[in-house]
N, CA, C and O atoms as a Tinker XYZ file with bonds, in Angstrom:
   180  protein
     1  N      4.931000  -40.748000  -16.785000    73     2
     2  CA     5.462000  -42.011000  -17.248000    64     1     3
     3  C      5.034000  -43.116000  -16.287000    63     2     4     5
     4  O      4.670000  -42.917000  -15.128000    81     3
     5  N      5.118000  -44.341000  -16.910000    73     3     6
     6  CA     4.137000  -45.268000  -16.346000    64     5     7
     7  C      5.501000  -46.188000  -15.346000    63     6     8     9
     8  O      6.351000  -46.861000  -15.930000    81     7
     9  N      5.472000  -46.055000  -13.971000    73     7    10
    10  CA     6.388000  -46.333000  -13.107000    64     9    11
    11  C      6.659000  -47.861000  -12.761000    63    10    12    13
    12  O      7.701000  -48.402000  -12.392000    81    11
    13  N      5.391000  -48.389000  -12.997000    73    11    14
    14  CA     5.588000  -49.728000  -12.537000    64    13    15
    15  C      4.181000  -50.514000  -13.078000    63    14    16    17
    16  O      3.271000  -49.743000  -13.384000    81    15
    17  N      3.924000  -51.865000  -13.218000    73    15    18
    18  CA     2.658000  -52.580000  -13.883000    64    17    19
    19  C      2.093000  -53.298000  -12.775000    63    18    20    21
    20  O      2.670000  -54.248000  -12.246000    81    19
    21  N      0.904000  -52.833000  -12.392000    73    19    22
    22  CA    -0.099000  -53.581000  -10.989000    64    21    23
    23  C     -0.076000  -55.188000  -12.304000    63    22    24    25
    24  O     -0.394000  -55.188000  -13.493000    81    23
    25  N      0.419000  -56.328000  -11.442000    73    23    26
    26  CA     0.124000  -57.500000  -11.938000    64    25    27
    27  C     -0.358000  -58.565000  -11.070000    63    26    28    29
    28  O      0.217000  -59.028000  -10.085000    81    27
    29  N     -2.304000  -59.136000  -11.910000    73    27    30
    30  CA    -2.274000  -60.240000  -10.882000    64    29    31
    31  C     -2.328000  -61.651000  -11.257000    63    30    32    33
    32  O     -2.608000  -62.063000  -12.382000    81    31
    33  N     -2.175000  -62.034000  -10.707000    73    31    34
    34  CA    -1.789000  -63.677000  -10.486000    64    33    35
    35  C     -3.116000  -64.453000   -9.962000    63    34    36    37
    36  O     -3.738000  -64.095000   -8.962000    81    35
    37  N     -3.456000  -65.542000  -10.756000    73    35    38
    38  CA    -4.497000  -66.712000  -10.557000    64    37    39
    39  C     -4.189000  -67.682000   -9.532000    63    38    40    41
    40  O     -3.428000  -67.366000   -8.618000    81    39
    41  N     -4.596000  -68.588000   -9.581000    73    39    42
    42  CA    -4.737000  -70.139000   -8.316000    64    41    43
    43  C     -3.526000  -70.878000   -9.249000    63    42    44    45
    44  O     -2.735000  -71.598000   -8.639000    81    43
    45  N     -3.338000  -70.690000  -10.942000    73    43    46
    46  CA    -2.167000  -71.483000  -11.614000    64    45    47
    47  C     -1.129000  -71.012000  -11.888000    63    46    48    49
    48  O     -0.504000  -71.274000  -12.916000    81    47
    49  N     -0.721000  -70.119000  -10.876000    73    47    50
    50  CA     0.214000  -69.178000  -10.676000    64    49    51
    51  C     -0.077000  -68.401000  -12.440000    63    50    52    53
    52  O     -0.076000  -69.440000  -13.099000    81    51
    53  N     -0.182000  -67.875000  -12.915000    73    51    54
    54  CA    -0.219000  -66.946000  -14.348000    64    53    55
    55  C     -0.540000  -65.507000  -13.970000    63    54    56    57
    56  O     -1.296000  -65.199000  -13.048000    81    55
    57  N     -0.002000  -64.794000  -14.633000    73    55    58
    58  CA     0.219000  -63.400000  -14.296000    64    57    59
    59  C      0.119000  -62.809000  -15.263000    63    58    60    61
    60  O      0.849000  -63.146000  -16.195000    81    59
    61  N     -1.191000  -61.241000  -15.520000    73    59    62
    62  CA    -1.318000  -60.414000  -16.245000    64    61    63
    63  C     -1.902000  -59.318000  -15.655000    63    62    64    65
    64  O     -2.273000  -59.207000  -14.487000    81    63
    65  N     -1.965000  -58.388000  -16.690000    73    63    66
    66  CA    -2.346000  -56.793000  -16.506000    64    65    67
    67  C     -3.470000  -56.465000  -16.993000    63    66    68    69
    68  O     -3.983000  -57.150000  -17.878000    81    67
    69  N     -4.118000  -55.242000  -16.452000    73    67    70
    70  CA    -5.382000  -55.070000  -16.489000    64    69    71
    71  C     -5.383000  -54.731000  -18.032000    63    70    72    73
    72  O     -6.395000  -54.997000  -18.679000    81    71
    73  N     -4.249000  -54.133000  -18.672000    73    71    74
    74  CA    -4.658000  -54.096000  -19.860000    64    73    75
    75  C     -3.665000  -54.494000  -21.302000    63    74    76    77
    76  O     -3.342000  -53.891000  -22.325000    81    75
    77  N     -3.328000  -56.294000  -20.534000    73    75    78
    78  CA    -3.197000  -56.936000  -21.395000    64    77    79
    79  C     -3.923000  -57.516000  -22.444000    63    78    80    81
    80  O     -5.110000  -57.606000  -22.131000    81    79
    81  N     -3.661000  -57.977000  -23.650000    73    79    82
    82  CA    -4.297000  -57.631000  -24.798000    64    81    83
    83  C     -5.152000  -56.692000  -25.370000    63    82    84    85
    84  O     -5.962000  -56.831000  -26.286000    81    83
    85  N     -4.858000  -55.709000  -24.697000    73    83    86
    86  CA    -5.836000  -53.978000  -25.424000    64    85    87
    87  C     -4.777000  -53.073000  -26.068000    63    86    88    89
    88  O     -3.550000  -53.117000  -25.979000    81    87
    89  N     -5.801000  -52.019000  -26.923000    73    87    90
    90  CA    -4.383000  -50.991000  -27.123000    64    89    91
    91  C     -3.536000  -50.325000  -26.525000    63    90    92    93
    92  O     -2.739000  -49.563000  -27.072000    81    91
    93  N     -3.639000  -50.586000  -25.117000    73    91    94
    94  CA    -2.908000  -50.028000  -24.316000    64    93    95
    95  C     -1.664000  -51.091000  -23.653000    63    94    96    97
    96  O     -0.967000  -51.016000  -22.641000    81    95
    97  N     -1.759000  -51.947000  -24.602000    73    95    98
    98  CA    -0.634000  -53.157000  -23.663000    64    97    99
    99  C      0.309000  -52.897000  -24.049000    63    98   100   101
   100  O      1.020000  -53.808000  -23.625000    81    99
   101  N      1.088000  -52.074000  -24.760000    73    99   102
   102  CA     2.354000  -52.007000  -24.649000    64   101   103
   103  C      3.194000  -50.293000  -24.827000    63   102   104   105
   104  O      4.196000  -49.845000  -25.385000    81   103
   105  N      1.810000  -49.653000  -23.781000    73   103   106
   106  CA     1.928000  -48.066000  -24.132000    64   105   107
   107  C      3.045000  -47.918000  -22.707000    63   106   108   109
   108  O      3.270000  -48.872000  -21.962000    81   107
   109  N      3.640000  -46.581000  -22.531000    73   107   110
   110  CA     5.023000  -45.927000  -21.818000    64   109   111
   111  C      3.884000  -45.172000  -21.127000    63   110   112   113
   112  O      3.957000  -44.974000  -19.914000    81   111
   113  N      2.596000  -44.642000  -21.998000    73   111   114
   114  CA     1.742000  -43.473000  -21.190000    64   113   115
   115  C      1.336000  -43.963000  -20.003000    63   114   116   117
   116  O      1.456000  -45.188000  -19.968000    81   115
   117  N      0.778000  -43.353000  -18.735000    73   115   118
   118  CA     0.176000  -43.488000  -17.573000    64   117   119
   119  C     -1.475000  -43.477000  -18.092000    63   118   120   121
   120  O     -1.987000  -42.592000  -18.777000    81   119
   121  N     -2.056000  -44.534000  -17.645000    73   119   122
   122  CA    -3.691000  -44.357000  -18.029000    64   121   123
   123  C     -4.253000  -43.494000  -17.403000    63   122   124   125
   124  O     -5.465000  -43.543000  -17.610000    81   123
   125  N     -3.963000  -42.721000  -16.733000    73   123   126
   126  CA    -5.044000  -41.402000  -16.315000    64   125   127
   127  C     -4.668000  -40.323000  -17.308000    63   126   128   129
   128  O     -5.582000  -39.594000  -17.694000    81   127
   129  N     -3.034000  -40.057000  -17.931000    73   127   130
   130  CA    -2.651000  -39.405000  -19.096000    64   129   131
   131  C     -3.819000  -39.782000  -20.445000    63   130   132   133
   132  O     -4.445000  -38.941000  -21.090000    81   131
   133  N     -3.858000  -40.884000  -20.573000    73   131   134
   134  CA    -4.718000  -41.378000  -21.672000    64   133   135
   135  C     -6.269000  -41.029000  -21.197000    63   134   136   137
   136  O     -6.939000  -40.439000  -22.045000    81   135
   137  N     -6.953000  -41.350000  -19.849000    73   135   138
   138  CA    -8.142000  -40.737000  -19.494000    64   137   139
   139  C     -8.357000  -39.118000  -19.597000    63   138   140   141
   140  O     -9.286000  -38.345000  -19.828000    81   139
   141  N     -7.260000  -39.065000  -19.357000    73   139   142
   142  CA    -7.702000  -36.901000  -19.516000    64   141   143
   143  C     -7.763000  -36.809000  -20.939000    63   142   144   145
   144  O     -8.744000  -36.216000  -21.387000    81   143
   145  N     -6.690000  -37.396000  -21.979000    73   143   146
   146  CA    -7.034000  -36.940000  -23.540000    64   145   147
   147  C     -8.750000  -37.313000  -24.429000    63   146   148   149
   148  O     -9.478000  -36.918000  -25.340000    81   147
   149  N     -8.615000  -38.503000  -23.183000    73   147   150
   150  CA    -9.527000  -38.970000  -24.349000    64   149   151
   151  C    -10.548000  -37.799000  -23.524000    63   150   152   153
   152  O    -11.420000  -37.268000  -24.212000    81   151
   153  N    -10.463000  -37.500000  -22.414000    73   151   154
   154  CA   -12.211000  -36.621000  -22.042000    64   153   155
   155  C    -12.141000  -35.205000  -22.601000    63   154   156   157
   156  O    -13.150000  -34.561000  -22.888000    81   155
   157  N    -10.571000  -34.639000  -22.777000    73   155   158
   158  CA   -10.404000  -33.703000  -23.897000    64   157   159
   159  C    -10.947000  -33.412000  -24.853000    63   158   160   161
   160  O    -11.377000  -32.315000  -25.208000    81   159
   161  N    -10.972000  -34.634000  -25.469000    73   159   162
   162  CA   -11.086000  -34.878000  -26.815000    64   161   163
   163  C    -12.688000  -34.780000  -26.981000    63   162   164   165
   164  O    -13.194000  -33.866000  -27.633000    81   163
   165  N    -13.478000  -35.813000  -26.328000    73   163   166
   166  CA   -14.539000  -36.132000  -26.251000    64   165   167
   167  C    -15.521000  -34.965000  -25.774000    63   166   168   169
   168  O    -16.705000  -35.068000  -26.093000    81   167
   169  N    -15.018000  -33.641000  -24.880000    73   167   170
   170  CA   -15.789000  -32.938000  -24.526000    64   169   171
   171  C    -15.447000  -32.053000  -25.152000    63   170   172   173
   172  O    -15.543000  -31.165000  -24.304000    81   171
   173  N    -15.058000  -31.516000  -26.138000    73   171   174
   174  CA   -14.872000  -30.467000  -27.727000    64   173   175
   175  C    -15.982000  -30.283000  -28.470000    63   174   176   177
   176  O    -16.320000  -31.351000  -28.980000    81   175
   177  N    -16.364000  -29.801000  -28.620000    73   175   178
   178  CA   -17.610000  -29.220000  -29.696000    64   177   179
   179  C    -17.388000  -29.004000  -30.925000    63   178   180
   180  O    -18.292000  -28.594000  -31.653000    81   179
């Protein structure tokens, strides 16, 4: 489970995440959870 959100901040003070606006912006999963499925997935024959 995803513990906490690395957030950074510009020179106009504004603050976002590496994967704000993607399909992952409003996932609970941990992205290395999502990196192992997808190489799962992807290395299947």
């Amino acid at each position: 489970m995803l513990t906490h959100r690395h957030l950074y901040q510009c020179n106009a003070r504004r603050q976002t995440s590496l994967t704000a606006g993607t399909i992952f912006d409003s996932t609970k999963v941990a992205m290395t959870t999502w990196f192992r499925a997808n190489c799962l997935v992807t290395e299947t024959k």
